[in-house]
C-alpha positions as CSV (number, residue, x, y, z in Angstrom):
1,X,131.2,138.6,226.4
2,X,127.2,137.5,226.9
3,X,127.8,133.8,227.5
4,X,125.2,131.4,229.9
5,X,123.5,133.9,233.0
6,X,125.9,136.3,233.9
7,X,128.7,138.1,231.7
8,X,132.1,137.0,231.2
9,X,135.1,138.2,231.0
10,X,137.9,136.9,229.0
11,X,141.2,137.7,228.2
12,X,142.6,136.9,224.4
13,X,146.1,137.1,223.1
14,X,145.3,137.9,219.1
15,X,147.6,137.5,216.0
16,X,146.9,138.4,213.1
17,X,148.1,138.2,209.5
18,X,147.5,139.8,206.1
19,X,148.6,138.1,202.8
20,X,150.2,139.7,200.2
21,X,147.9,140.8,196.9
22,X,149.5,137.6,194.9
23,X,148.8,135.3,198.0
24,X,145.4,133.5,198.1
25,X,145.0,134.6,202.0
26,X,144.1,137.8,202.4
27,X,144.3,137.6,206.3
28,X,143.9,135.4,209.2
29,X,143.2,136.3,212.9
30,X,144.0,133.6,215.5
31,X,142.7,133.4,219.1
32,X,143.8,132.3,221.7
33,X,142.3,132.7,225.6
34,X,144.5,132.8,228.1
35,X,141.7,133.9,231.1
36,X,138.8,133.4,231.7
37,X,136.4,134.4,234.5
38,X,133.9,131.4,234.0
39,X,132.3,128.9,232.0
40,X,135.3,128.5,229.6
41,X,138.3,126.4,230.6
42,X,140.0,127.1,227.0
43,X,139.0,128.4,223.3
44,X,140.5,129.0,220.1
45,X,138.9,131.4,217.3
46,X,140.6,131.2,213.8
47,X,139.4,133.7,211.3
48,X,140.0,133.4,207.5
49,X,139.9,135.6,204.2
50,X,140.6,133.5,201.2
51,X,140.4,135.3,197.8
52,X,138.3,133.9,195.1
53,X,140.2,132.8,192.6
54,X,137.3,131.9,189.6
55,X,137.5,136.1,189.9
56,X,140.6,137.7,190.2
57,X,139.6,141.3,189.3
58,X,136.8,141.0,191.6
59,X,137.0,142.1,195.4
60,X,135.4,138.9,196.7
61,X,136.3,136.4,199.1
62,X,135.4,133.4,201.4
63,X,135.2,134.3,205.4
64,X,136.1,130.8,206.9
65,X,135.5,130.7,210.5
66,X,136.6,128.1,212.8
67,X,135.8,128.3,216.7
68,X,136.4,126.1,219.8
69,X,135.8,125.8,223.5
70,X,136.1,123.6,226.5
71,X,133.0,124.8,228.8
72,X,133.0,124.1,232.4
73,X,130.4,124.5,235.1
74,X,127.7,123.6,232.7
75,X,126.2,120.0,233.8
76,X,123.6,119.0,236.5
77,X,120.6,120.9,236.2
78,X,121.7,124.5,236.2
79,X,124.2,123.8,234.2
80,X,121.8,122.6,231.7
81,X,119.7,125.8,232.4
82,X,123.1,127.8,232.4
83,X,124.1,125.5,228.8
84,X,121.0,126.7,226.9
85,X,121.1,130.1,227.3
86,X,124.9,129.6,226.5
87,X,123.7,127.9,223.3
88,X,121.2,130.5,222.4
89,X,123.5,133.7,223.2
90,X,126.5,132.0,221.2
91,X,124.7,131.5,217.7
92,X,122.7,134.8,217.9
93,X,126.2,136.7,218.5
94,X,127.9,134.8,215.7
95,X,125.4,135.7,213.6
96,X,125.2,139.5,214.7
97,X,128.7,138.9,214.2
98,X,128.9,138.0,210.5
99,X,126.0,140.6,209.9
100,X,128.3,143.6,211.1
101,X,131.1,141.8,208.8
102,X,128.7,141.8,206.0
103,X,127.5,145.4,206.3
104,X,131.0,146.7,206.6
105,X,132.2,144.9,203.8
106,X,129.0,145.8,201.5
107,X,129.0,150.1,202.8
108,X,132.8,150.3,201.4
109,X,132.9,151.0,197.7
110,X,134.7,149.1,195.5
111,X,137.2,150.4,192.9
């Protein structure tokens, strides 16, 4: 993971879910860190499809994403140096993150 100066390495315990074709959750990823080698103390990532229901012949769906994190290491003034990178990085990979999601999603043809 590119997080604050230097990489990090993390170790995630993942669970995931899918949701039956009746059930308004189509699937939900959780999680969880269990290591990490700095900056984060703990996180949580929790990924959700939920089908629209004003179109239930339609494909679509709602991607709610819900993410948290305990940071250490980042006060004083590297940390604060260290913090805004950590910023910066973080929002530019979430949203090269949703982008891949969205070009996957928009390349497969729907029936």
């Amino acid at each position: 993971m590119k997080f604050g100066l230097k990489p990090t390495l993390r170790i995630v315990h993942m669970v995931t879910m899918r949701g039956k074709p009746s059930d308004p959750i189509a699937c939900a990823i959780a999680q969880k860190q269990l290591y990490s080698s700095h900056y984060f103390r703990t996180a949580l990532d929790l990924s959700v499809c939920v089908r629209d229901s004003n179109g239930p012949k339609q494909a679509g769906f709602y991607l709610i994403k819900a993410l948290g994190s305990e940071q250490g290491g980042l006060s004083g003034p590297k940390g604060s140096i260290v913090r805004r990178a950590a910023v910066s990085r973080a929002v530019t990979n979430l949203e090269k993150g949703l982008a891949a999601i969205r070009d996957t999603i928009e390349s497969q043809k729907c029936e």
